[in-house]
C-alpha positions as CSV (number, residue, x, y, z in Angstrom):
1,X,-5.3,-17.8,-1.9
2,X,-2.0,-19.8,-3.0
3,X,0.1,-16.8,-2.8
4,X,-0.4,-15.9,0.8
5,X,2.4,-17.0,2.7
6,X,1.6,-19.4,5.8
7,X,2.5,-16.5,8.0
8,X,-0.6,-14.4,6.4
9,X,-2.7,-17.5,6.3
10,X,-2.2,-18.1,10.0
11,X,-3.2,-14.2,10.2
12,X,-6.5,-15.1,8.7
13,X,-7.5,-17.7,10.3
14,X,-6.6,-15.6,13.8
15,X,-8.9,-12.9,12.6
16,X,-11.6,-14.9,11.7
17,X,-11.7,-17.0,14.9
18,X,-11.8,-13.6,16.9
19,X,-14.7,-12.5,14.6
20,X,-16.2,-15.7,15.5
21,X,-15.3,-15.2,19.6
22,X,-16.9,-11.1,18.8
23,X,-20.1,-13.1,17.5
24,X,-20.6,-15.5,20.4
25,X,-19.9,-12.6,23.0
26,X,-22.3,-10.4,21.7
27,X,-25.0,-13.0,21.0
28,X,-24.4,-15.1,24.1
29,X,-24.6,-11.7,26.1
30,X,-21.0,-11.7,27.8
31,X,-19.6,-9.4,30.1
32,X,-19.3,-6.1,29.0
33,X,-15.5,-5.3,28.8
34,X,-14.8,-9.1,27.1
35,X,-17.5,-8.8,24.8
36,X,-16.2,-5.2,23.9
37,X,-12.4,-6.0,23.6
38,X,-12.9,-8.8,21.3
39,X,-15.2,-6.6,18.9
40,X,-12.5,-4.0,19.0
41,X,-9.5,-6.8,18.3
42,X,-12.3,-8.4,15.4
43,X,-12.6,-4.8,14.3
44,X,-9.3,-3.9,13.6
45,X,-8.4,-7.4,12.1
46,X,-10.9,-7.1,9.6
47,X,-9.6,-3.6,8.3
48,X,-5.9,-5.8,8.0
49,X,-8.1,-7.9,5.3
50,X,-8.9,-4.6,3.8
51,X,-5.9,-3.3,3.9
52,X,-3.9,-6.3,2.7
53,X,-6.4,-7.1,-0.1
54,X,-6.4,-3.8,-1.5
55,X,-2.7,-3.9,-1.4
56,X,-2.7,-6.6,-3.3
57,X,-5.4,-4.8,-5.6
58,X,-3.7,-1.6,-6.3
59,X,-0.1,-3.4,-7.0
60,X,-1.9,-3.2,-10.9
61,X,-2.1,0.8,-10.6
62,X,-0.4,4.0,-9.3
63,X,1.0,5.3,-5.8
64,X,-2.0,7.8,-6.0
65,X,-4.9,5.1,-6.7
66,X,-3.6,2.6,-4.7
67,X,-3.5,4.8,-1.5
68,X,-7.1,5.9,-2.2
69,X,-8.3,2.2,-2.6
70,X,-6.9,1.3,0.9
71,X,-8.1,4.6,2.1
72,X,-11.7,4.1,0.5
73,X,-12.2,0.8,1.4
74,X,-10.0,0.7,5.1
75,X,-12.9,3.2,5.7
76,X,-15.4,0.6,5.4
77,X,-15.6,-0.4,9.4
78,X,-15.8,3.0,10.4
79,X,-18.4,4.4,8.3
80,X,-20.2,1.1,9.8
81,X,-19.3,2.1,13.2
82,X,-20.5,5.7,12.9
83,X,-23.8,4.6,11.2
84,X,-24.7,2.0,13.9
85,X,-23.8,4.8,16.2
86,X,-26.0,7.3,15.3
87,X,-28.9,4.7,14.8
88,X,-28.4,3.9,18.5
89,X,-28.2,7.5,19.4
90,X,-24.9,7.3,20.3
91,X,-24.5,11.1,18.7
92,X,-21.1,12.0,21.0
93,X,-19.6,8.7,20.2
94,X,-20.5,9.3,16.4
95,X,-18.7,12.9,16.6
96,X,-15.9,12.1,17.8
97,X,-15.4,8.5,16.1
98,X,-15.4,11.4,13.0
99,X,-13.2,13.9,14.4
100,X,-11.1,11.7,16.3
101,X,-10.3,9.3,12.7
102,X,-9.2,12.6,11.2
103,X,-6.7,13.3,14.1
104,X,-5.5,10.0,14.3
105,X,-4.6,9.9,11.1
106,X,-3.2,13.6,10.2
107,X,-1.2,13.4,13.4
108,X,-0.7,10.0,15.1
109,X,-0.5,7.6,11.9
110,X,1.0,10.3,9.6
111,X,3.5,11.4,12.5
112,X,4.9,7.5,13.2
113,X,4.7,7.2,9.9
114,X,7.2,10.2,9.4
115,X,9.3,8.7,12.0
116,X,9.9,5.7,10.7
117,X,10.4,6.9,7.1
118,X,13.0,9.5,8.0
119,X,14.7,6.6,10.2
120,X,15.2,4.3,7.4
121,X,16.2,7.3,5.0
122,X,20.1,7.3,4.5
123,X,20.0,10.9,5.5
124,X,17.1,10.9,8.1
125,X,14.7,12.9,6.2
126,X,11.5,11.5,4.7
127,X,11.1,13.0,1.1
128,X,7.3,12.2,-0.8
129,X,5.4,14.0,-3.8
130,X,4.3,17.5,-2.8
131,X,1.4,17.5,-4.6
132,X,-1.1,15.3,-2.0
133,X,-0.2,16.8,0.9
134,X,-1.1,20.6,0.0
135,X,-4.3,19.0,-1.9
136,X,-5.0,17.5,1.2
137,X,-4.3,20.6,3.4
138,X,-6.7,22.3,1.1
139,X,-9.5,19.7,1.3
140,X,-9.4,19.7,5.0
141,X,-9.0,23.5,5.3
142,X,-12.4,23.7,3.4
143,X,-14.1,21.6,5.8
144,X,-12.9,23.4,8.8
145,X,-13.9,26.6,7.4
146,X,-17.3,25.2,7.1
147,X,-17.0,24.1,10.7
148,X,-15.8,27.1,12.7
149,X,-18.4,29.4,10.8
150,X,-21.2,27.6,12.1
151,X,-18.9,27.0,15.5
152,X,-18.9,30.8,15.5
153,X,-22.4,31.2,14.5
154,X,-23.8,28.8,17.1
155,X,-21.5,30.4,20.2
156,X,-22.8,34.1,19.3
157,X,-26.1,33.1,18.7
158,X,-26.9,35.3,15.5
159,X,-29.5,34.1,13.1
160,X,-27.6,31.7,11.0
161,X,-27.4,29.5,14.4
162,X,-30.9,28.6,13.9
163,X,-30.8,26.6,10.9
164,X,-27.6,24.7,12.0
165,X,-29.7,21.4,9.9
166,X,-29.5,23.7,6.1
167,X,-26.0,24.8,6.9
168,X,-24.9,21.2,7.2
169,X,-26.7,20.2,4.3
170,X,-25.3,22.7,1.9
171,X,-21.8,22.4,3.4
172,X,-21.7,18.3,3.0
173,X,-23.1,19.2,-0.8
174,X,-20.3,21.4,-1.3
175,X,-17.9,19.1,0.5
176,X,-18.7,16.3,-1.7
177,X,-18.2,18.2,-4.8
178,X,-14.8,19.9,-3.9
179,X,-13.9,16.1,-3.3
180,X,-15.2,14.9,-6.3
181,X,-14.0,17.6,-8.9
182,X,-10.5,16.5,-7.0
183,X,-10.4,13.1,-6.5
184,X,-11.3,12.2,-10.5
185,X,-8.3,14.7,-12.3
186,X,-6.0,13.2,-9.2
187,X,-6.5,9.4,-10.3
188,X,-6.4,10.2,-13.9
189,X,-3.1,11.7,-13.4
190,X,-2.1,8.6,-11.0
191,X,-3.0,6.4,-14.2
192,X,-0.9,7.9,-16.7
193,X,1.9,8.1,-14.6
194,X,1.5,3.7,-13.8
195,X,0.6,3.5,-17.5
196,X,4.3,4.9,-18.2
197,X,6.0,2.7,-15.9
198,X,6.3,-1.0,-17.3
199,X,5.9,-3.6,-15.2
200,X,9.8,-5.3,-15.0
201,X,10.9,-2.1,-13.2
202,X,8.8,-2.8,-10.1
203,X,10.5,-4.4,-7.6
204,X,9.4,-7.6,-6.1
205,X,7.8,-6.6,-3.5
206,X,5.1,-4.2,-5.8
207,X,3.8,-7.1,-7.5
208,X,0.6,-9.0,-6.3
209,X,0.6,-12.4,-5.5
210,X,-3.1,-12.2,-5.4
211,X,-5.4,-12.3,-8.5
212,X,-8.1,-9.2,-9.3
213,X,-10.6,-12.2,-8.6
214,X,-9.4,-13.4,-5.4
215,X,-8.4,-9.7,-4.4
216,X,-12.1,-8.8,-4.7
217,X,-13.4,-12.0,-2.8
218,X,-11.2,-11.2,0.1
219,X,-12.6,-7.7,0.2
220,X,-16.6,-8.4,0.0
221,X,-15.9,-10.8,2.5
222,X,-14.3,-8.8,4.8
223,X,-16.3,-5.6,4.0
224,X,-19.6,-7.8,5.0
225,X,-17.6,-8.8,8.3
226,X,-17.1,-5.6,9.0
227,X,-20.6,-4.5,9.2
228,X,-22.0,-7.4,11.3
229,X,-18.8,-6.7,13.4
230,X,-19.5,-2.9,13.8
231,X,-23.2,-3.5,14.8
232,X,-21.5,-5.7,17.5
233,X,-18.2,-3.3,18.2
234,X,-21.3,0.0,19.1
235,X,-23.6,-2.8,21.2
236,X,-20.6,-3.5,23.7
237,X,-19.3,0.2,23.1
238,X,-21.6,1.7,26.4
239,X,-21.7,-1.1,28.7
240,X,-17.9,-1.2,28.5
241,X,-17.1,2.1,29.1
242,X,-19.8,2.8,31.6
243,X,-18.3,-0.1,33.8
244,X,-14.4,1.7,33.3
245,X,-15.4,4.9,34.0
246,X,-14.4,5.9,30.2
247,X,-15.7,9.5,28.5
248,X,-18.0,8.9,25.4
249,X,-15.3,11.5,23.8
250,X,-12.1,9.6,24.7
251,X,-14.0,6.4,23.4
252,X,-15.1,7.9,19.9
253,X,-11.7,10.2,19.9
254,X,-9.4,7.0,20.9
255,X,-10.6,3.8,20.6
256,X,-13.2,4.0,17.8
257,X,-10.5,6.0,16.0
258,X,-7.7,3.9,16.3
259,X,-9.7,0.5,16.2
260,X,-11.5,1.9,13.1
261,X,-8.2,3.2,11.5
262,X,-5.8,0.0,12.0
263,X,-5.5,0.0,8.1
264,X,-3.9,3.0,8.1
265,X,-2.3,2.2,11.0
266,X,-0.3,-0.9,9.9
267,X,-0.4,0.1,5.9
268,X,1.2,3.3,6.5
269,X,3.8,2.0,9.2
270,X,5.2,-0.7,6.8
271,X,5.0,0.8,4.0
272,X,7.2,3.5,5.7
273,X,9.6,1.1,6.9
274,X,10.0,-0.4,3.7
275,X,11.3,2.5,2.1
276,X,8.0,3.7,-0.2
277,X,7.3,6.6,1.1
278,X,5.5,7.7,-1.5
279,X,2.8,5.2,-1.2
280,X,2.9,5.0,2.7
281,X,1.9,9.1,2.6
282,X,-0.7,8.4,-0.4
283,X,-2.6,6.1,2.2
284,X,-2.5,8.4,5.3
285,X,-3.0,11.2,3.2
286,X,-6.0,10.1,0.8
287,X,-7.4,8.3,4.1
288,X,-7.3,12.2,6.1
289,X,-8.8,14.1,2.9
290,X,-11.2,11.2,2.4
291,X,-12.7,11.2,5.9
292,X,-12.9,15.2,6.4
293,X,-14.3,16.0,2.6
294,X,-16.0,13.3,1.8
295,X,-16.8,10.4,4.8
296,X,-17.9,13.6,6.8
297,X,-20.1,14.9,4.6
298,X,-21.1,11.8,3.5
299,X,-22.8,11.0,6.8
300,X,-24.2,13.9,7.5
301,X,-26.5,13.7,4.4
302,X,-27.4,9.8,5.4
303,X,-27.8,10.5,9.1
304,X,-31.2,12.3,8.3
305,X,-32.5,8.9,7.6
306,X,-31.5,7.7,10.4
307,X,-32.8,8.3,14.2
308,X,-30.3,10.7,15.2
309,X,-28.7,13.9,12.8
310,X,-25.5,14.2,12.3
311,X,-24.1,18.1,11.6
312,X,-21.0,20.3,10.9
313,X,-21.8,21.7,14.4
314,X,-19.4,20.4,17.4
315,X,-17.7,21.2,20.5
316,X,-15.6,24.3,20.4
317,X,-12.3,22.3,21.3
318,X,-12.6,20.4,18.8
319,X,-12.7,23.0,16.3
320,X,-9.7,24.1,17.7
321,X,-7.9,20.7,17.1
322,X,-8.9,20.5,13.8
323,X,-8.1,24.4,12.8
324,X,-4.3,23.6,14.5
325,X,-4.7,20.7,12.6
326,X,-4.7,21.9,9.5
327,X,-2.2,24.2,9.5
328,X,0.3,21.2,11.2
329,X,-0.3,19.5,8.2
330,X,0.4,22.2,5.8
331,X,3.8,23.3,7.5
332,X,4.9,19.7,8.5
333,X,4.0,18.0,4.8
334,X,3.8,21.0,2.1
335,X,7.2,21.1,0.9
336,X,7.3,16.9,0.6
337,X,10.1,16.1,3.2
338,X,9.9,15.7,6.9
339,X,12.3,15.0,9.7
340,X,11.7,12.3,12.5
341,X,11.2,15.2,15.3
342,X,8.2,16.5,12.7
343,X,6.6,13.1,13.2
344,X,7.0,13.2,17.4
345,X,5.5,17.0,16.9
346,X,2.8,15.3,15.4
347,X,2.3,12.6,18.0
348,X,2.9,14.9,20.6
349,X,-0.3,16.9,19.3
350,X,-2.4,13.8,19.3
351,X,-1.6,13.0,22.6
352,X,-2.5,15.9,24.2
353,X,-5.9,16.5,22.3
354,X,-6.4,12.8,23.6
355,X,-6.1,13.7,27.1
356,X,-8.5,16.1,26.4
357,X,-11.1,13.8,25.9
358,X,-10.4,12.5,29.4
359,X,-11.9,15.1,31.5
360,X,-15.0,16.1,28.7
């Protein structure tokens, strides 16, 4: 780790003390809102690790396949989340940790990280590659379709609405191989276009000061300390807001979402301010298509090994959010530029499908 900068190295060492303080709450059986706050600050410090280390990793490749590294693997304590969830039952929590990671991240992390791109662009507007946001408008617009036909199904009660388990299953099959037959002509095409870029015209800031070898240690050992973390992050999750009068929605929609997405979060934000906006929208981007078309899907085919099921069927407000969604992202991103008062639209939505969650 002799390239990390003491700055970093005091980062680390702050994240792995508060992973130790998450350990000691939940095992010494602290009170509730402690023991939950320092799993949610342990939580989010460890997807920094990820975030940073896959930085570090994908400085060797593309725009395109370094986004969906920090996507892929800033995933990592969510999908733990979710599955700890749904093993303890927690099915609302494990909805909306879903649904809510998608929203945070096609409207409040993509719409800050629109303002502050379009800020530091000479002529306030943030201008990107066209060609992920309508691929991931399209991704995310086959999942939705999947979810308001069974929506509509289940609310009229036809005779689809009876086999709301088969449904899912085909729909995550076909989710995951709409996802697939993308993802692998996307990186290919990310490749050649790194391959033809030689390595004295990055600048100084794209090149790793990490080896592959320390790169990949940094992220086994954070993606482990993510899991235990997780396990701990769900235990403290109902005690906690049980005792502050929280919603199981505005906890999965809010704080599971956000905690679970501070990759994203960060990534996205300084990549943003440092001027590469390319790679700041690849992360948000690939992270939002990799969550509704493949994470989605994903769990829904593992939860039925698990004590609780996970399906494609959900509250009716939520399908709302995520149809509006989708067509947000389409007009706000599909022509690659965006002004700042895109980005507050964007946050704006967020917020008030958040306040939502309030009253559920």
């Amino acid at each position: 780790m002799a390239g990390l900068s003491h700055r970093e190295r005091a980062t680390l060492l702050a994240i792995i003390a508060a992973a130790a303080l998450a350990g000691a709450a939940n095992y010494g059986r602290w009170a509730a809102v402690p023991r939950f706050a320092l799993a949610t600050v342990a939580l989010a410090g460890l997807a920094w690790v990820v975030s940073f280390a896959t930085e570090q990793l994908g400085e060797h490749f593309g725009p395109g396949t370094t986004g969906m590294l920090q996507s892929t693997l800033g995933n990592l304590p969510e999908l733990f989340v979710v599955i700890f969830a749904l093993q303890k039952g927690e099915l609302i929590v494990a909805q909306t940790a879903i649904i809510g990671s998608i929203l945070a991240n096609a409207l409040l992390v993509l719409g800050l990280v629109i303002v502050v791109g379009a800020q530091r662009a000479p002529d306030g507007v943030m201008r990107f590659s066209k060609r992920l946001p309508r691929d991931t408008a399209t991704l995310m617009q086959v999942t939705v379709f999947i979810i308001v036909l069974l929506g509509l199904s289940v609310r009229s009660g036809d005779p689809a609405s009876h086999h709301v388990r088969a449904i899912s299953i085909v729909g995550a099959v076909c989710l995951l191989l709409v996802y697939l037959f993308w993802v692998v002509p996307y990186l290919r095409a990310d490749a050649a276009a790194a391959a033809h870029t030689p390595p004295q015209q990055r600048s100084a800031g794209e090149r790793p000061r990490l080896s592959i070898s320390s790169s990949l240690a940094l992220l086994a050992l954070s993606g482990a300390g993510s899991a235990f973390v997780s396990d701990w992050f769900v235990n403290g999750l109902r005690p906690a807001i049980d005792q502050l009068n929280l919603s199981q929605a505005f906890a999965g929609l809010v704080i599971v979402a956000i905690a679970g997405n501070a990759v994203e979060n960060t990534a996205g934000l300084v990549l943003a301010w440092k001027g590469r906006s390319d790679l700041a929208i690849s992360v948000v981007k690939n992270s939002v298509a990799q969550i509704s078309a493949f994470l989605f899907p994903l769990l829904v085919l593992v939860s039925f090994a698990l004590s609780t099921v996970l399906t494609f069927k959900i509250a009716p407000v939520y399908i709302g959010a995520l149809a509006l969604t989708a067509l947000a992202l389409a007009q706000v991103t599909g022509d690659g530029e965006a002004a700042a008062f895109e980005g507050w639209a964007l946050v704006a939505l967020y917020v008030v499908a958040a306040t939502f969650t309030l009253y559920e």
